[in-house]
C-alpha atoms as one frame of an Amber mdcrd trajectory, in Angstrom:
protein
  10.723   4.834 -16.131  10.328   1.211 -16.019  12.852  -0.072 -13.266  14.549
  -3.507 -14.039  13.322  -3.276 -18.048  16.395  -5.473 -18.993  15.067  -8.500
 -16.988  11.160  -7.853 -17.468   9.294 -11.084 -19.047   5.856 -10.458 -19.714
   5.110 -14.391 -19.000   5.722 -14.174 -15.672   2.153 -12.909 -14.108   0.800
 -10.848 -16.695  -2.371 -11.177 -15.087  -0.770  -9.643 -12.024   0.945  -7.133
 -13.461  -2.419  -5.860 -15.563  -4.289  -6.008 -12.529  -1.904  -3.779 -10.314
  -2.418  -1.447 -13.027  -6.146  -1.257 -13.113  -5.943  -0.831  -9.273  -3.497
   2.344  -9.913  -6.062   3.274 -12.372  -8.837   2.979  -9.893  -7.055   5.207
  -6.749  -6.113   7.736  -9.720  -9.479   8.121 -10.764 -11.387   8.414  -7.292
  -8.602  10.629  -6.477  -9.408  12.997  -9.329 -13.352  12.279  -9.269 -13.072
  13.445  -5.491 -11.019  16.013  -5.251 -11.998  17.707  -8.301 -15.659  17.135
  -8.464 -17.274  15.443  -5.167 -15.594  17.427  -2.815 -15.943  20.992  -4.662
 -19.809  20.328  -5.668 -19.961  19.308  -1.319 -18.572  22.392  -0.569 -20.460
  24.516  -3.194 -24.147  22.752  -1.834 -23.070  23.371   1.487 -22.479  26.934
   1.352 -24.680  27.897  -1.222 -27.589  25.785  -0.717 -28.019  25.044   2.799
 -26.279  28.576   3.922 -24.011  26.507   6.344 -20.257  26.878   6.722 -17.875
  24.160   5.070 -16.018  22.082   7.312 -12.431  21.546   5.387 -12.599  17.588
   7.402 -15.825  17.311   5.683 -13.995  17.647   2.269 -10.869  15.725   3.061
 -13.660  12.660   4.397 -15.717  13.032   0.781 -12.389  12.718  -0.888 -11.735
   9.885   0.742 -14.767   8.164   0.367 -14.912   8.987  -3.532 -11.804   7.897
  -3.699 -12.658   4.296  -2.240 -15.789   3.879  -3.961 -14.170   4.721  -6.964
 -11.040   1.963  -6.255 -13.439  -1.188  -5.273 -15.717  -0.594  -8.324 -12.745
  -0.257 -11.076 -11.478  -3.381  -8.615 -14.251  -5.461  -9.317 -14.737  -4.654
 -13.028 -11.533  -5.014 -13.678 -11.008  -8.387 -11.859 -14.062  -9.409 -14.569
 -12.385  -8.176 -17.199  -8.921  -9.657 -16.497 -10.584 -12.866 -16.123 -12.249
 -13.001 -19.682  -8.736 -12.224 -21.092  -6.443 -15.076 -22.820  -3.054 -16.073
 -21.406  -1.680 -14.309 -24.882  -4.038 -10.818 -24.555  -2.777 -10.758 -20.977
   0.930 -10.851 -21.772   0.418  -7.993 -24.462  -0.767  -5.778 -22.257   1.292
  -6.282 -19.632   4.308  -6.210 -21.720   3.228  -2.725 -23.145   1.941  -1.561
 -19.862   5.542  -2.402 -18.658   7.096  -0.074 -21.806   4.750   2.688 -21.589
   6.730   5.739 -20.382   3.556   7.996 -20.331   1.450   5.639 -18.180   4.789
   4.750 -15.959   5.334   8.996 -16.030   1.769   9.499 -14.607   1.882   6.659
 -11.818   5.483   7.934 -10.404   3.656  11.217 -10.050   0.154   9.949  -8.604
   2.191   7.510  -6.473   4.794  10.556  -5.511   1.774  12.895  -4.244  -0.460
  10.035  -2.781   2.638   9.280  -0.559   2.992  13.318   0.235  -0.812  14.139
   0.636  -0.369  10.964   3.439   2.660  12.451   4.918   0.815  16.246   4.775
  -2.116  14.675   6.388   0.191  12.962   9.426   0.925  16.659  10.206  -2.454
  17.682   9.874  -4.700  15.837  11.483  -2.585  15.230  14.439  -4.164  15.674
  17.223  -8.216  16.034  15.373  -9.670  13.442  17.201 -12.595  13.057  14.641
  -9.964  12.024  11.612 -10.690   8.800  10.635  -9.387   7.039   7.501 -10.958
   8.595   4.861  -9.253  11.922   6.161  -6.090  10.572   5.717  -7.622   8.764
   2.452  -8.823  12.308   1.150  -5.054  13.846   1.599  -3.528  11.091  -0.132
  -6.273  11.049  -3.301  -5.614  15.419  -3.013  -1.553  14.910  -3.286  -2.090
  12.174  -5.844  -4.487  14.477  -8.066  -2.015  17.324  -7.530   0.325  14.608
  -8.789  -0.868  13.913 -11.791  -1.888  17.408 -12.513   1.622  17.988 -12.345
   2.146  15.600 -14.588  -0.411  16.379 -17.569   1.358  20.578 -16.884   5.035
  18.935 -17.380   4.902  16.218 -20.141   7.781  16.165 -22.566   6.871  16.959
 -26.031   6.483  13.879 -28.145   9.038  13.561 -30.451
């Protein structure tokens, strides 16, 4: 899955090239942590404990902000982490980072549904004039956990 494998060279801003993936890794985890946890437990409190109806905006906005909080805490720790990392450690990983089909498998398919749950929120919330970013953040982290869940229910065998 790796495009341009041929001309890859791991020297050549491994620190870079580790750090986009702990960003990926960041979105992919809010995106999961919201839709499949903050959002539903929202929903459930809403309507169970305080006996009000569940606005679906509501959800999309929790998303959202999961999603974010989620991204600019792995940012940070990861930007700490990178930093304590040798020139040699950091061209490792990146190099097998670069090679891993699995990891490069689940990133085409959060990156594939973050890019539809954007395009499905366009549609959407046209028009709602209380949408504000972390509506159209919640549909991308929702297409981008639908992603990878697609993902984890397709993976080749391993041979």
């Amino acid at each position: 899955m790796a495009t341009g494998s041929e001309d890859f060279d791991a020297t050549k801003s491994p620190g870079l090239h580790l750090y986009k993936h702990i960003l990926e890794k960041g979105f992919q985890l809010g995106s999961i942590l919201g839709v499949g946890v903050v959002a539903p437990a929202r929903a459930a409190y809403t309507a169970l404990w305080l006996k009000q109806p569940v606005e679906p905006l509501s959800l999309t906005r929790t998303a959202g902000a999961t999603t974010l909080g989620a991204f600019v805490i792995v940012a940070i720790a990861g930007a700490v982490r990178v930093s304590k990392i040798n020139q040699d450690g950091l061209e490792d990983r990146a190099y097998r980072l670069h090679y891993n089909k699995g990891q490069n498998r689940t990133d085409l398919f959060a990156q594939a549904g973050a890019v539809s749950g954007l395009a499905a929120s366009a549609a959407l919330l046209r028009g709602a004039a209380s949408a504000s970013a972390l509506h159209y953040l919640g549909y991308s982290a929702a297409g981008a956990a639908g992603g990878i869940l697609l993902h984890v229910l397709t993976q080749p065998k391993e041979e």
